[in-house]
C-alpha positions, 0 to 999 in steps of 0.5 A: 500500500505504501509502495502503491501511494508511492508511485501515485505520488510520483506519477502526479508529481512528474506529470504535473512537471510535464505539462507544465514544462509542455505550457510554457513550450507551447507558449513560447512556440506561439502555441496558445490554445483556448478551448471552446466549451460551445464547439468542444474544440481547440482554438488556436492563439496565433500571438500569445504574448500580445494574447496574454498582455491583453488578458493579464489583468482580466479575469477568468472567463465565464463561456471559454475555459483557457488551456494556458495562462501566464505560464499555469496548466489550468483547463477549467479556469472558472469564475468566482463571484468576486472576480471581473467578467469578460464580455461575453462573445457567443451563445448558444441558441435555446428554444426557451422564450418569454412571455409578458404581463403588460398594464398600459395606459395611453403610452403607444409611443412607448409601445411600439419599441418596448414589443419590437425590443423584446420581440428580439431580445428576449425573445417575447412569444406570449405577451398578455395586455391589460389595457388601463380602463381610463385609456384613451387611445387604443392599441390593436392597431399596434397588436394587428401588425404582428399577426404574420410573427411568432408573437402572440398578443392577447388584450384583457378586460379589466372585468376579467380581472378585478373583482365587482367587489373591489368597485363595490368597496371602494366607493363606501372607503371612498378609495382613489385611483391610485389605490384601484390602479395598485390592485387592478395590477396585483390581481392582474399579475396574479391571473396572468402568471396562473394563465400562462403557467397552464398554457405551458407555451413559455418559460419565463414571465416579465412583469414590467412596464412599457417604459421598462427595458429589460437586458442581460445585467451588463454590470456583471455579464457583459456581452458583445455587440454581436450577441447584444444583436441576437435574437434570443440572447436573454433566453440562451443567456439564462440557458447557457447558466442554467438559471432557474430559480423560480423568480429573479428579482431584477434590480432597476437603473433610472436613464438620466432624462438628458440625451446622449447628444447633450451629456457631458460625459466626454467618450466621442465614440459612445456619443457618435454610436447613439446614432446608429439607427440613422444608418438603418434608412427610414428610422431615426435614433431619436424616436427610440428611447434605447438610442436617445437616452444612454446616460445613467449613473449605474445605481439601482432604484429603490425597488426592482422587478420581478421575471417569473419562471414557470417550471419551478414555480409552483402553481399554489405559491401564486396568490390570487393577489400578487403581494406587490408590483415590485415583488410578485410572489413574496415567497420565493422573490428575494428581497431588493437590497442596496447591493441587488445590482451587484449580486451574482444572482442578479442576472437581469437588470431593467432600464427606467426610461423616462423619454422627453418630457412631452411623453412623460406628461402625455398621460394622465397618472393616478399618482399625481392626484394621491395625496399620500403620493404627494407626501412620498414625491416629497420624501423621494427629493429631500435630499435635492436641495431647495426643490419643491416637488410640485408637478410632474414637470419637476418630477420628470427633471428631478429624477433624471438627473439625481443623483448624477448621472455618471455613465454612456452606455450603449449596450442598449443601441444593438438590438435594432440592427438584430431584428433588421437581419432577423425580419428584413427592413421593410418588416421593421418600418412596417412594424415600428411605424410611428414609434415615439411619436404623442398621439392626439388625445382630444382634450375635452374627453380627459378624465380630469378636464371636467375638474380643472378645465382652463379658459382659453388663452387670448392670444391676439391681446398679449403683450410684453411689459417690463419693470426696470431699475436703471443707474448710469448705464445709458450705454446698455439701457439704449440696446436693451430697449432695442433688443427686447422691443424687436425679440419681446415685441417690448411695448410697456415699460415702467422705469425707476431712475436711482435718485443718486443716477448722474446721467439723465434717461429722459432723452433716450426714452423720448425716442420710444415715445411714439413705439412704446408706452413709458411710465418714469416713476420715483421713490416717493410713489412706491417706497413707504415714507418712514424708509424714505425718512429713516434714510435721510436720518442715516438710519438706512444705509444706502445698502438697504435702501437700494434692497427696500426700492427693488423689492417695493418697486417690482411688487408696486409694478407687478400690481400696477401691470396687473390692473392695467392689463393681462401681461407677460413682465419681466423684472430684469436689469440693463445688463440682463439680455432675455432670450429663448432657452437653448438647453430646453428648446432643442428647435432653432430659434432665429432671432431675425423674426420680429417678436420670436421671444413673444412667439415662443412664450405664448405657444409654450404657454398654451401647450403647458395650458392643455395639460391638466395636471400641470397648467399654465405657468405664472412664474419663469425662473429664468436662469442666468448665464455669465458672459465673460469679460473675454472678447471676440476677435475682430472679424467676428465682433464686425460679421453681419452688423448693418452699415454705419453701426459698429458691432464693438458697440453692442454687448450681444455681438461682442461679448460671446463667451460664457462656462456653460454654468447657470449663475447660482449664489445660493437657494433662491438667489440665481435668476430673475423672473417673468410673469403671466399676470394674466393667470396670476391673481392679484392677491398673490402679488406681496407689498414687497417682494422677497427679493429680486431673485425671487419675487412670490414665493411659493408661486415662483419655483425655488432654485438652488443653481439647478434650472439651467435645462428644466422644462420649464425654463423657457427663457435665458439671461446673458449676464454680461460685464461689457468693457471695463470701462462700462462695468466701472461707471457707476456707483454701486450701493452695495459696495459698502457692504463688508467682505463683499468685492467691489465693483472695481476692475479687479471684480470685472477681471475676477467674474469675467474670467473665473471659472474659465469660458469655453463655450462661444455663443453668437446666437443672438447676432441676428436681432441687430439686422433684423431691427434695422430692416423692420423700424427702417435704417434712419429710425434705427440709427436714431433710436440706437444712437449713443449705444456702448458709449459711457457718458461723461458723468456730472458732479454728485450733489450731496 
């Protein structure tokens, strides 16, 4: 026996020398073999240095099994769970499929991609759906085109799914929508896993939502781009590891509501990819939510979503009434952690798309209307400072982009060429007809219409006002008028003259007196006396002062516009140019049409009018660019500036650098305002305002830096320093103001360079020329006469 041990320990010993000696003989004769556990064969390394260089530091794999790596005899090298995966190059086909339980509500646009999608990658051969009994807008048009498939499509009743008794409760517990909404899609959950666990045609079950993409966790289990474009790469995955826990819990990843093309993430490659569906004639990559929005920030949302599967679940752990919509069956679905999306068991993972903020708002939502909903959207954001979570525009914004977003992922932009192969172009056209695209949903038949209908706006009387507060900046005050005249269509202004102003503004205004109204107020009309009096006692600082007369002037004139007339206001300054936002308004907008800034206003505003849940805005933050003391060469400051004007003249065509960054100073403190007195009640408007940041609270939004490309900042400030000569000329009150920086040429060097620009922006050129040619060549050289030009300043009198 001892003997027999022996020679057994010799043989082992000796061959182990052997083949290792025989690895690294391989190796150096360029024999490197990998084997193919698919194929059952070897495959050949033609470079094995370049080889293992490359795959040094990657982990063992989890398909091919490696025969010599870095000099090691190891035929089995096998992943563990706390090792780094290699993408995945190949996969078995299986004859495993899915089926699905969908709930939808008025979301065809999203429909339309989320079949085709999973149609391909799943692949989806069963789907059951339950169409919300609210909807508005049928879908079997959608179900009609895939007849001539392997997919089949089954539209469920609500009565086939809600018990009568459920109706009958409800009405004596006076229950909401958004309680029937939950128990329609528990019971509905429930029958739909019992029915397709009888009929026995599929494995697996998804349990999602149309704006829910589901994909191989990419995180742990990378695939190539050619095994993303296979048909069935879901199912052969699930296959080939043989999985077959009878729920997997699939953790959720929110897709940040910003688009590829506009993320600031820098991989080019990644952002050019995000077109691919261009390339396929007749489809384009922004009507797809898995082309157009590819940033995430790769953390798992607070509860996931549940994939069935039907061999191992057992018919009597279905309950009649799914435990939840996150977690159907409570029994055997693991409970979401924090780390889900890291767990080796989490082989799924779903996209949580949020698409434009037209589809988010499209349909109406039993959430927005739960007033337990409002306390848990409130709790959702309070980490988000400053945030008031009031409507569904802030929650589209808000949860697109906290936390932030930190990954381009491309993962999902494979599938569309797959099915192309699979079922031929014309066959794809023809399915995805009108993908993305909002159907028209007659506003008078909506469920909430009756409760909170709006008057109809009266476009033909709007007009645009302004209340501004002006000391010794002639040079800006005359292309300000110009400016929002001809974009704004400016035709109501009351003005405030500081009382220590050293420059008169009376002449420059005459010259509007026969295209605009103008009404020259003074301290005494607007700032109550005792402030006036203490100041003249020193009991007032100049400081506070000037804070008293912004605040009582713009609540006195909000008032004043508000009797007179139903109008858009602006309470701006002279160095402040409005103009529509680009981070929001992705169309081009040409400043060479009379009035586009009115134009766009009135056509935002009657669109967020139709939408029930949301209404007509009062108040526009409007967020503040700074435009840096940078300027422009030469040859740009001259380009297209009509004839006998000067393009150095003027700030818009001048100065044409700013970061990039929304001006923040703190909460409720970085933009200005513009209101619709016309939906504004005059009761809202204070006897003074807040501050000139922020006017009414609570009918204004609050700000902490962060609504620079929120839907509804449709307008855009350019803060502009100008010369260092303009920037300097006048007294500032708030230059006595301890530790705060003067307004000197150290303060116009310091904000006009700091932080860096690198962003060139010569939008706004165009206004000039068309200025000139509407009010005529002589009236335009007399209304902009003296513009950019610092005047002589007189003497202060005590």
């Amino acid at each position: 026996m001892i003997l027999r041990r022996t020679y057994r320990q010799l043989f082992f010993k000796y061959a182990f020398l052997l083949l290792s000696f025989g690895a690294l003989y391989f190796q150096s004769r360029g024999l490197l073999g990998i084997w193919d556990e698919n194929a059952h064969t070897w495959t050949n390394v033609p470079d094995p240095s370049s080889w293992l260089n490359e795959n040094r530091n990657r982990g063992p794999y989890s398909i091919h099994s490696v025969a010599t790596i870095e000099g090691r005899n190891s035929l089995t090298a096998r992943h563990s769970s706390n090792e780094k995966y290699n993408a995945i190059e190949s996969l078995l086909p299986t004859d495993q499929g899915f089926g699905a339980c969908l709930i939808m509500k008025d979301d065809n646009h999203w429909l339309i991609e989320w079949i085709a999608y999973h149609y391909h990658v799943l692949p989806l051969k069963h789907l059951i759906v339950l169409r919300d009994p609210r909807s508005l807008t049928p879908s079997q048009h959608i179900f009609d085109r895939w007849n001539q498939t392997y997919l089949e499509i089954e539209e469920w009743q609500d009565s086939r799914v809600t018990p009568i008794s459920v109706y009958e409760r409800g009405t004596k517990k006076k229950k909401t929508d958004l309680q029937y909404h939950l128990t329609r899609q528990r019971f509905f959950y429930s029958k739909c896993l019992k029915h397709l666990k009888q009929e026995q045609t599929v494995q697996w079950v998804l349990l999602t939502d149309t704006d829910e993409f589901v994909r191989v966790n990419s995180l742990l289990y990378p695939l190539s781009a050619s095994v993303l474009q296979q048909r069935g790469h879901v199912s052969a995955f699930l296959a080939q590891r043989k999985v077959q826990d009878p729920c997997l819990q699939m953790p959720r990843i929110q897709v940040s509501s910003i688009r590829a093309s506009e993320s600031s993430i820098n991989d080019q490659g990644k952002i050019d990819s995000w077109k691919r569906a261009e390339s396929i004639e007749g489809l384009n990559a922004s009507d797809f939510l898995t082309y157009q929005w590819l940033v995430h920030n790769n953390q798992a949302m607070s509860a996931g979503k549940s994939t069935m599967y039907l061999p191992t679940l057992k018919t009597n752990d279905i309950p009649s009434l799914a435990d939840s919509v996150h977690r159907i069956v409570s029994s055997v679905c693991p409970e979401h952690s924090e780390s889900l999306l890291n767990s080796t068991r989490s082989y799924l993972s779903v996209m949580h798309y949020l698409g434009t903020y037209e589809q988010f708002s499209y349909r109406t939502d039993p959430r927005d209307y739960d007033a337990k909903d409002a306390e848990r959207a409130q709790k959702q954001f309070e980490n988000i400072k400053s945030t008031s979570v009031k409507s569904r525009v802030d929650t589209w914004y808000h949860r697109g982009r906290k936390p932030a977003a930190s990954t381009l992922d491309v993962g999902m932009t494979h599938w569309l060429p797959g099915l192309v192969e699979t079922v031929g172009l014309y066959e794809v056209k023809k399915l995805l007809e009108n993908v993305g695209v909002l159907e028209s949903i007659p506003v008078e038949t909506s469920q909430h219409s009756k409760s909170k209908q709006q008057p109809e706006i009266d476009v033909e009387e709007e007009v645009f006002s302004a209340c501004l507060l002006t000391k010794d900046d002639n040079h800006w005050l005359i292309e300000w008028l110009a400016y929002h005249y001809y974009v704004f269509k400016l035709r109501r202004l009351t003005v405030v003259r500081d009382p220590t102003s050293r420059t008169s503004i009376e002449a420059i205004l005459d010259r509007w007196k026969d295209r605009m109204s103008i009404s020259v107020w003074n301290d005494e009309q607007f700032v109550p006396s005792w402030i006036l009096q203490k100041h003249k006692t020193r009991g007032i600082s100049d400081t506070l002062l000037h804070r008293y007369r912004q605040q009582f002037f713009y609540s006195s004139c909000m008032k004043d516009f508000k009797q007179r007339d139903r109008s858009w206001l602006a309470l701006v300054d002279t160095d402040e140019i409005l103009r529509p936002n680009p981070y929001v308004l992705t169309a081009p907008i040409d400043l060479k049409v009379e009035g586009i800034g009115l134009t766009l206003l009135e056509e935002q505003q009657k669109k967020r009018a139709m939408r029930a849940e949301d209404g007509p805005l009062k108040c526009i933050h409007v967020p503040r660019l700074q435009i840096v003391s940078t300027e422009a060469n030469a040859s740009t400051v001259s380009s297209d500036i009509p004839l006998g004007l000067n393009g150095s003249d003027f700030l818009t065509t001048r100065w044409l650098y700013h970061n990039n960054r929304e001006i923040s100073m703190g909460n409720n403190l970085d933009g200005k305002s513009v209101f619709n007195l016309q939906w504004l009640d005059e009761s809202a408007i204070p006897k003074r305002a807040a501050n000139a940041h922020y006017i009414i609270p609570g009918v204004c939004p609050e700000t902490s830096g962060d609504r620079l490309d929120h839907p509804d900042s449709w307008l855009l400030i350019h803060h502009y320093l100008g010369s260092l000569e303009q920037f300097v000329s006048r007294d500032d009150p708030r230059n006595s103001i301890e530790g705060r920086p003067k307004r000197d040429a150290s303060l116009w060097r310091q904000t006009g360079q700091s932080p860096a620009a690198d962003t060139f922006d010569d939008s706004l050129r165009s206004w000039l020329t068309g200025f000139v040619e509407s009010v005529g060549y002589v009236d335009a050289k007399r209304l902009l006469a003296g513009v950019g030009q610092v005047e002589e300043l007189s003497p202060m009198t005590a």
